[in-house]
Each structure stands twice: as C-alpha cells, then as structure tokens.
DSSP file (Angstrom, degrees, kcal/mol; ACC not computed):
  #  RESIDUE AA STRUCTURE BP1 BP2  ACC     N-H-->O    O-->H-N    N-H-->O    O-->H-N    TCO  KAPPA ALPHA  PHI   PSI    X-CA   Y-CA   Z-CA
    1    1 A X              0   0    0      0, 0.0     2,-0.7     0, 0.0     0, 0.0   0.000 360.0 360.0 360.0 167.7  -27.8  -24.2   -6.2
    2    2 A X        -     0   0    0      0, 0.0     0, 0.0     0, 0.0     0, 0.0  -0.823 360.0-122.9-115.5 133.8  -25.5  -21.4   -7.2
    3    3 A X        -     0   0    0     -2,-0.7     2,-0.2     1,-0.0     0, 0.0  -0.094  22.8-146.4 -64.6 147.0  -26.2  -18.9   -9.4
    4    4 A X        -     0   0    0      8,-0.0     2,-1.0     0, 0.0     3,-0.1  -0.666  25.2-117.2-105.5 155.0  -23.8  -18.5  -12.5
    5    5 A X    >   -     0   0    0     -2,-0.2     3,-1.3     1,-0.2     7,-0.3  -0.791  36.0-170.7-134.7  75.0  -22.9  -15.0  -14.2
    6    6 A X  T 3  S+     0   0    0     -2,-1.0    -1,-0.2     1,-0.2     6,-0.1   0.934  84.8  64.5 -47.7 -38.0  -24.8  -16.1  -18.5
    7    7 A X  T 3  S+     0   0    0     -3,-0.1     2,-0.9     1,-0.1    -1,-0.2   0.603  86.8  56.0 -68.3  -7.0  -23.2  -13.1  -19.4
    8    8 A X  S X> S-     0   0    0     -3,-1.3     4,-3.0     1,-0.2     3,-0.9  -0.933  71.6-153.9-123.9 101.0  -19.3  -13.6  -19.0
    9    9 A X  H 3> S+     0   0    0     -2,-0.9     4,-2.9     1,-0.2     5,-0.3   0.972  93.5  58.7 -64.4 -36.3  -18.7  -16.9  -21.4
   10   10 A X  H 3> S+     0   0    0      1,-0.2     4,-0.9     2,-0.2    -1,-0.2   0.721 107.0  40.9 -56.4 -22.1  -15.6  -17.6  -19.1
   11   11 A X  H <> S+     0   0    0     -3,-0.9     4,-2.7    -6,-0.2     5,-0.3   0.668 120.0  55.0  -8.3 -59.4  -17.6  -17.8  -16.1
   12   12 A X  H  X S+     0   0    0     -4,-3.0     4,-2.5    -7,-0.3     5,-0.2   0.971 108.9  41.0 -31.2 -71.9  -20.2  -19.8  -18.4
   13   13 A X  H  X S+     0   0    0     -4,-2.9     4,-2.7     1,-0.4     5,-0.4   0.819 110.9  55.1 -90.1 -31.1  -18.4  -22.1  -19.5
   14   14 A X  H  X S+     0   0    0     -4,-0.9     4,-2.2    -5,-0.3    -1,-0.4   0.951 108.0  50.6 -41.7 -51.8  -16.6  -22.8  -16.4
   15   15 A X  H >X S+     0   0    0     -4,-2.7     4,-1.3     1,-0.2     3,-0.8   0.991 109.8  55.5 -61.8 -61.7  -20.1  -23.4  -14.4
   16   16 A X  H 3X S+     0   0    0     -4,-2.5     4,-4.5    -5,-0.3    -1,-0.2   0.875 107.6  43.1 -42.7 -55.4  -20.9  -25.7  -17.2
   17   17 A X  H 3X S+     0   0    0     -4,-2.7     4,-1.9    -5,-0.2    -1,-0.2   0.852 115.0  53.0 -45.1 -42.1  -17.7  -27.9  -16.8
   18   18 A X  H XX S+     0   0    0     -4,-2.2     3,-1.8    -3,-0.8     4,-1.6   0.913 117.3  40.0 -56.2 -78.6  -18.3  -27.8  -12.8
   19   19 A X  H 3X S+     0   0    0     -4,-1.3     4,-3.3     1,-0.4     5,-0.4   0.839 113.2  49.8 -90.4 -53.7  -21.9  -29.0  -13.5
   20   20 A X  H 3X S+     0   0    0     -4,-4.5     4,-1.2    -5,-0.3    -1,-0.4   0.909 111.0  56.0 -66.7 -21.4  -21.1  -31.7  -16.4
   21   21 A X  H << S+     0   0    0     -4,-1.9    -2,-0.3    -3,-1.8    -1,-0.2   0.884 102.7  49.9 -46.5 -48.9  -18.5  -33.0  -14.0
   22   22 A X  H  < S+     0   0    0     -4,-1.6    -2,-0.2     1,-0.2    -3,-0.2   0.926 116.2  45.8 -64.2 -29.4  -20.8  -33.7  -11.0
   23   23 A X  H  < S+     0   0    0     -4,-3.3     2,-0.9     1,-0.1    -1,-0.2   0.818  87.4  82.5-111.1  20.1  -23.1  -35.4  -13.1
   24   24 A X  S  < S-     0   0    0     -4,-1.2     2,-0.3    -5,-0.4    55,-0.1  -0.726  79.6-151.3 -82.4  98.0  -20.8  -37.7  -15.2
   25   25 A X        -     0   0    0     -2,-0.9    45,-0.1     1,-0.1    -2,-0.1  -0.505  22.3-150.6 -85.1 138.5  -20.7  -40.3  -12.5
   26   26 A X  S    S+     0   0    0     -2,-0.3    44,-2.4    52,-0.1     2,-0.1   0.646  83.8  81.6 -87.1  -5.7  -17.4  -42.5  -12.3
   27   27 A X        +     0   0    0     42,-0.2    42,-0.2    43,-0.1     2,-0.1  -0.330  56.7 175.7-121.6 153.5  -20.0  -45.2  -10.7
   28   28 A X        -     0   0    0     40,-0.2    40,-0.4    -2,-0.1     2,-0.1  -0.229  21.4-147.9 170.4 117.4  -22.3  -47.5  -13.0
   29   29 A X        -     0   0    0     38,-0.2     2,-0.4    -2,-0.1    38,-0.2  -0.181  23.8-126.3 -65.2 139.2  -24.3  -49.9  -11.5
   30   30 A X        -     0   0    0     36,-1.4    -1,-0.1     1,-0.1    -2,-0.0  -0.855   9.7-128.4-105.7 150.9  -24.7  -52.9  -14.0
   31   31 A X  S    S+     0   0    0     -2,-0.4     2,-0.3     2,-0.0    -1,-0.1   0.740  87.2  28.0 -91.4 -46.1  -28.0  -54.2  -14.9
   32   32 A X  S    S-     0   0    0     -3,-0.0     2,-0.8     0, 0.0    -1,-0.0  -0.930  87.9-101.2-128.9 164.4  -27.1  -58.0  -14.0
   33   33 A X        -     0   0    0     -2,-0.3    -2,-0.0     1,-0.1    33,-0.0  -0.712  38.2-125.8 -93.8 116.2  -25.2  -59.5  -11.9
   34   34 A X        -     0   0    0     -2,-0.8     3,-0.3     1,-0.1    -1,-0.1   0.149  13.9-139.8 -73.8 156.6  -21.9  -60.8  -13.6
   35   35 A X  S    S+     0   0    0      1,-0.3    -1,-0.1     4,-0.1     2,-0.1   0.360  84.0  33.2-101.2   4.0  -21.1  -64.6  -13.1
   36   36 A X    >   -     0   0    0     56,-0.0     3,-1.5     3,-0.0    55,-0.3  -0.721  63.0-151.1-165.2 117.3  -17.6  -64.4  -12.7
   37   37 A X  T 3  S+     0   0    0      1,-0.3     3,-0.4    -3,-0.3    -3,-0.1   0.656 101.5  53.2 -22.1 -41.2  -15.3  -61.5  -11.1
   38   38 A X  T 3  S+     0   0    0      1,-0.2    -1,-0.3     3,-0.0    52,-0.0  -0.007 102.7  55.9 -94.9  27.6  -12.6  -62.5  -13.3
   39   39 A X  S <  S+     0   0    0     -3,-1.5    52,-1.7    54,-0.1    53,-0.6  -0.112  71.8 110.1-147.7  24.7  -14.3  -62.4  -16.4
   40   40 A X  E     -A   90   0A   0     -3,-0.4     2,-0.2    50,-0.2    50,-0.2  -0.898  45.0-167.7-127.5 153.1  -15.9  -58.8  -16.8
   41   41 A X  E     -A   89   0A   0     48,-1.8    48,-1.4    -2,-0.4     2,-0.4  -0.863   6.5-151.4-156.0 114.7  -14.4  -56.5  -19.5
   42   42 A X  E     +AB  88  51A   0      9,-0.5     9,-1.2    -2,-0.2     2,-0.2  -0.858  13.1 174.0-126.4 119.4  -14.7  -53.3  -20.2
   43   43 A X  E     -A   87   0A   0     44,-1.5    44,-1.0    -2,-0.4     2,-0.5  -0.398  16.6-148.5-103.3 144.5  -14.4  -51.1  -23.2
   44   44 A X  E >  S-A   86   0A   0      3,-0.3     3,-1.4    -2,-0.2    42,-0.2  -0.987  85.9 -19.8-120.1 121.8  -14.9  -47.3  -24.3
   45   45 A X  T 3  S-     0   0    0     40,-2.5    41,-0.1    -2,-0.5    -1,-0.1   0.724 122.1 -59.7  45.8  41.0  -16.0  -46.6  -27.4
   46   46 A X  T 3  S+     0   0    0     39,-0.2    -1,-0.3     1,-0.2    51,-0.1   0.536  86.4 168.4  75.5 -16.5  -15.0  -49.9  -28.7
   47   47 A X    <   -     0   0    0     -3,-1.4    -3,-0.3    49,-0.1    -1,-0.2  -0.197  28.3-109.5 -26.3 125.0  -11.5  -49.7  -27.9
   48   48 A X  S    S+     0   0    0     -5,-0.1     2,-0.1     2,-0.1    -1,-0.0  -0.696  94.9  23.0-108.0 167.3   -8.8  -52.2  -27.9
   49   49 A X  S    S-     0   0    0     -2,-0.2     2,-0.2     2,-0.1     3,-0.1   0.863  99.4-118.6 -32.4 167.2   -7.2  -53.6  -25.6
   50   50 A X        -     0   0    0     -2,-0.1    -7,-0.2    -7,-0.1    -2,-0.1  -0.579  44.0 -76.3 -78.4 150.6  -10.3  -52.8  -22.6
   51   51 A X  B     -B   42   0A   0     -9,-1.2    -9,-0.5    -2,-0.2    -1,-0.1  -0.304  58.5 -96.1 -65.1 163.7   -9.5  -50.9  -19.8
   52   52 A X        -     0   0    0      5,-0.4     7,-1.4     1,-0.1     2,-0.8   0.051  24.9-116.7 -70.6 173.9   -7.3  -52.6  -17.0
   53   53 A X  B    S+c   59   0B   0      5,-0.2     2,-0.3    -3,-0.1     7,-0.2  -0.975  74.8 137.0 -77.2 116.1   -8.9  -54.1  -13.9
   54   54 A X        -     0   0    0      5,-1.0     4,-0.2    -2,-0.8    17,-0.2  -0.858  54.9-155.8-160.6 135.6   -6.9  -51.3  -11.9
   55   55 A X  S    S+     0   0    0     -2,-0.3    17,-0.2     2,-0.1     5,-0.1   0.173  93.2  57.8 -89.0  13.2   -7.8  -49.3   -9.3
   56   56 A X  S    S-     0   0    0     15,-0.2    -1,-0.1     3,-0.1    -2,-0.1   0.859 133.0  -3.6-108.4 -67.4   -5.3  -46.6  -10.1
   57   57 A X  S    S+     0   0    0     15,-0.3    -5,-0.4    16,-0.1     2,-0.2  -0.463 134.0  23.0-140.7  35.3   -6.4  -45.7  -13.9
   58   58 A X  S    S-     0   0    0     -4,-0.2    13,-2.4    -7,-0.1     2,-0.3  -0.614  91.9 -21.8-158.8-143.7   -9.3  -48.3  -14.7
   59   59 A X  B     -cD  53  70B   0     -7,-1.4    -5,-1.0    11,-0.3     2,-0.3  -0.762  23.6-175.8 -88.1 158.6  -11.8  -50.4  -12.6
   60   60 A X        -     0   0    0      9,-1.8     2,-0.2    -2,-0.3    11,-0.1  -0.615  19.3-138.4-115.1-168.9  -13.0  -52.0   -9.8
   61   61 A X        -     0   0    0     -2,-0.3     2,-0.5     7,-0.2     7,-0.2  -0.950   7.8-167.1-121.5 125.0  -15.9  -54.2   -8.9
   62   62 A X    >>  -     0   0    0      5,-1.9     3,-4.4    -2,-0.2     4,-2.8  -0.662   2.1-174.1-133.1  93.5  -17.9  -54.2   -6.1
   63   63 A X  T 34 S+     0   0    0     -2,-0.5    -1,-0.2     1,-0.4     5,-0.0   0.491  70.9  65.8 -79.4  12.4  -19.9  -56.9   -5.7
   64   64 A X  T 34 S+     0   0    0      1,-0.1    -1,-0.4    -3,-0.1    -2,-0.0   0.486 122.8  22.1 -87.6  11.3  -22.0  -56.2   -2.9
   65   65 A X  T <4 S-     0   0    0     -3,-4.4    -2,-0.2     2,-0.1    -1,-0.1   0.310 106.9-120.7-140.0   9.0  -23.6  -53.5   -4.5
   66   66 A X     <  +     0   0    0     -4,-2.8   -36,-1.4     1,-0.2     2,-0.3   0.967  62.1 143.2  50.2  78.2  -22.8  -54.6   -8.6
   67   67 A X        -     0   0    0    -38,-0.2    -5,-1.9   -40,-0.1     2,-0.5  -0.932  50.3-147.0-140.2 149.1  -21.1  -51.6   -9.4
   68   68 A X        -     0   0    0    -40,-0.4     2,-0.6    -2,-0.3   -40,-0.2  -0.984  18.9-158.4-113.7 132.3  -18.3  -50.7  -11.4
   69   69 A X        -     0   0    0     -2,-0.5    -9,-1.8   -42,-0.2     2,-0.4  -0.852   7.4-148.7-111.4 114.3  -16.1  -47.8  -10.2
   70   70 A X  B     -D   59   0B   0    -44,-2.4     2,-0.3    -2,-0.6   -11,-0.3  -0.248  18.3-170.1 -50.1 125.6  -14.4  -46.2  -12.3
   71   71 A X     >  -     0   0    0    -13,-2.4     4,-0.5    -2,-0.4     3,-0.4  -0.802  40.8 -17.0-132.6 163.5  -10.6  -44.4  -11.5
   72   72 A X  H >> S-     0   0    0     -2,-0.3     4,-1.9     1,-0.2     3,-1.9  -0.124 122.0  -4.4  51.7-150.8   -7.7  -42.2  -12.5
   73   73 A X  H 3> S+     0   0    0      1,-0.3     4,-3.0     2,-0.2     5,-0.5   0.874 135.9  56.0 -25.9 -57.0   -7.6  -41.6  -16.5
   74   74 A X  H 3> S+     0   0    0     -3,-0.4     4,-2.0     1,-0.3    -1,-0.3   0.864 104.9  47.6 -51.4 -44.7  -10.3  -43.7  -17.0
   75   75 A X  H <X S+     0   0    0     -3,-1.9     4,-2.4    -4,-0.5    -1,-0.3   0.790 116.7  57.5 -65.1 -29.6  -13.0  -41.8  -14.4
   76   76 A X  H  X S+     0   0    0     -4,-1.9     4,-2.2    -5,-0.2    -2,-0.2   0.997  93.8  52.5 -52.6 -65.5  -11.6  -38.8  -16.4
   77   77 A X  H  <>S+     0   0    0     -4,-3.0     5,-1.4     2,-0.2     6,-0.9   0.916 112.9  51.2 -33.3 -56.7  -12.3  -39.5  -19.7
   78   78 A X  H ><5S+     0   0    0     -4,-2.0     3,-1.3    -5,-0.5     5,-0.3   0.987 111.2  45.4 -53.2 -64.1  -15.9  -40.0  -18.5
   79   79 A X  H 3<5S+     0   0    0     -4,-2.4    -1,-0.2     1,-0.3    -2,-0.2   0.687 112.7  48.8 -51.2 -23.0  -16.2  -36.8  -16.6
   80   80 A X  T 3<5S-     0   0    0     -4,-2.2    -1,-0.3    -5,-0.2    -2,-0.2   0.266 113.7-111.6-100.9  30.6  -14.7  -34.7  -19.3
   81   81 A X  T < 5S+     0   0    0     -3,-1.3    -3,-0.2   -61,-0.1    -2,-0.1   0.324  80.6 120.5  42.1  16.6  -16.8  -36.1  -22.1
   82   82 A X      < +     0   0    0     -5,-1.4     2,-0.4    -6,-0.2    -4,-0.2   0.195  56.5  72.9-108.6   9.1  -14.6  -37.9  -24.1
   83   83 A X        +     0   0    0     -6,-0.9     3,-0.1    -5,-0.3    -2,-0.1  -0.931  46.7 173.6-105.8 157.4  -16.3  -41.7  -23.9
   84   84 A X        +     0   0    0     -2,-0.4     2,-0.3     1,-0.3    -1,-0.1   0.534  67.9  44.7-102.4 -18.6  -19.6  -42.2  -25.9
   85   85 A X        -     0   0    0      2,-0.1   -40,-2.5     0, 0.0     2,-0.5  -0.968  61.1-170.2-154.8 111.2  -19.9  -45.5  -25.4
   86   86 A X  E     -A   44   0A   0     -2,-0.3     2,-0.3   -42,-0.2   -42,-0.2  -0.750  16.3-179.2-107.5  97.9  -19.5  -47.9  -22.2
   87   87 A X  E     -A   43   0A   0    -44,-1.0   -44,-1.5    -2,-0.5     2,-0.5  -0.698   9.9-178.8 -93.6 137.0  -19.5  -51.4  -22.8
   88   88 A X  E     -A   42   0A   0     -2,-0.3     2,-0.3   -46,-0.2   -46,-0.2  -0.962   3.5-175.6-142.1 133.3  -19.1  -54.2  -20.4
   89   89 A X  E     +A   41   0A   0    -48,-1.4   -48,-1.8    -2,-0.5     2,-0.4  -0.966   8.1 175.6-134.8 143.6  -19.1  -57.9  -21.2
   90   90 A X  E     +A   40   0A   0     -2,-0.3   -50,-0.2   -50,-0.2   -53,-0.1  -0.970  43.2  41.9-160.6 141.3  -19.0  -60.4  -18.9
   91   91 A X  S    S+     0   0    0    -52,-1.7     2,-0.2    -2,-0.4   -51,-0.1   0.567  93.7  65.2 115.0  -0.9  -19.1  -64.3  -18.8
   92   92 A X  S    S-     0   0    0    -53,-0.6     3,-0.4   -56,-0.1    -1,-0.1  -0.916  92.7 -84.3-165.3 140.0  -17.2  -65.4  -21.4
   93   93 A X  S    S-     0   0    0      1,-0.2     2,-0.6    -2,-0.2   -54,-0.1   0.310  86.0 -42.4 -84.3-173.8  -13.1  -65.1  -22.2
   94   94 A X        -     0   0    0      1,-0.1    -1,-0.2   -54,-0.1   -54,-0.0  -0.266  61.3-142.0 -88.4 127.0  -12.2  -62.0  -23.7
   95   95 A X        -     0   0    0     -2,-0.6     2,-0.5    -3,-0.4    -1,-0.1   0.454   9.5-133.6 -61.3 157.0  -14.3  -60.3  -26.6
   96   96 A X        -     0   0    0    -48,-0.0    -1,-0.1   -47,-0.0   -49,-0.1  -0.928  34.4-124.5 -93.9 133.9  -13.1  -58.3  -29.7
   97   97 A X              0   0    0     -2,-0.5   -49,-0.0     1,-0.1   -50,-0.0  -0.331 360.0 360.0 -41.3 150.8  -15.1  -55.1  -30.0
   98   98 A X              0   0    0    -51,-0.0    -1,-0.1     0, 0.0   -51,-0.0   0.228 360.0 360.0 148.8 360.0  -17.0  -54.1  -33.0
C-alpha cells in the first residue's frame, strides 16, 4: 500500500476519500437469483421512484454472474457515501417503499 502523510488533514482526508472509494464497490452480487429480468427494482434509501434500469446513471443486470452493476450518478452516490440503504425487490410488479 501507500503510505499517507496523518499529519497534514488535507492529505488525510484526501487518502481517506481515495480509500473509501475503492472499497464502495458499484457491484453487488444478489443473494438469489431473481425470477424475472424485467421485474427487479431497485431503491436507495427508500426512495421513490427506484433507480432506472439504465446503464448510463442506474443499473444493469448480469445474469451470468447475478450481479447488479451499478453506473453514472447512481455508482456515485454509493462511492461517495451518500446511500445507507440498498434495496432490491424482485418478482413481483412494482413495490412502494417504506
């Protein structure tokens, strides 16, 4: 790894942004495999509408490896720390939050 400079909080707090970025993953693998493609929906922090299917500012799907990738805004938001909560529903038409 490389060592960071504790004593200069700009230099801090930069290395700390580097580092919570690599590990705030845009990627997350879902726990089953959903039972229709067209039917998964997904929310941050309980937000309405859910983010788009979009591969520009939203998701994809990948089903050979049952992943959702995140992109644009949306893989931002993740990386800079500003969702708490990613919820993904799938299997049935589409859910209200809450």
């Amino acid at each position: 790894g490389q060592p960071y400079n504790a004593t200069n909080p700009q230099e801090l707090e930069a290395a700390m942004q580097a580092i919570a970025q690599t590990v705030a993953s845009c990627d997350f693998v879902l726990d089953d495999t959903p039972p229709d493609e067209d039917k998964i929906y997904v929310f941050f922090d309980d937000e309405e509408p859910g983010l788009p299917n979009d591969g520009d500012n939203g998701w994809t799907y990948d089903p050979d490896t049952n992943t959702l990738h995140f992109h644009g805004e949306a893989c931002e938001a993740i990386q800079n720390g500003e969702v708490a909560d990613i919820d993904v529903v799938y299997g049935c038409n589409l859910p209200i939050p809450g």
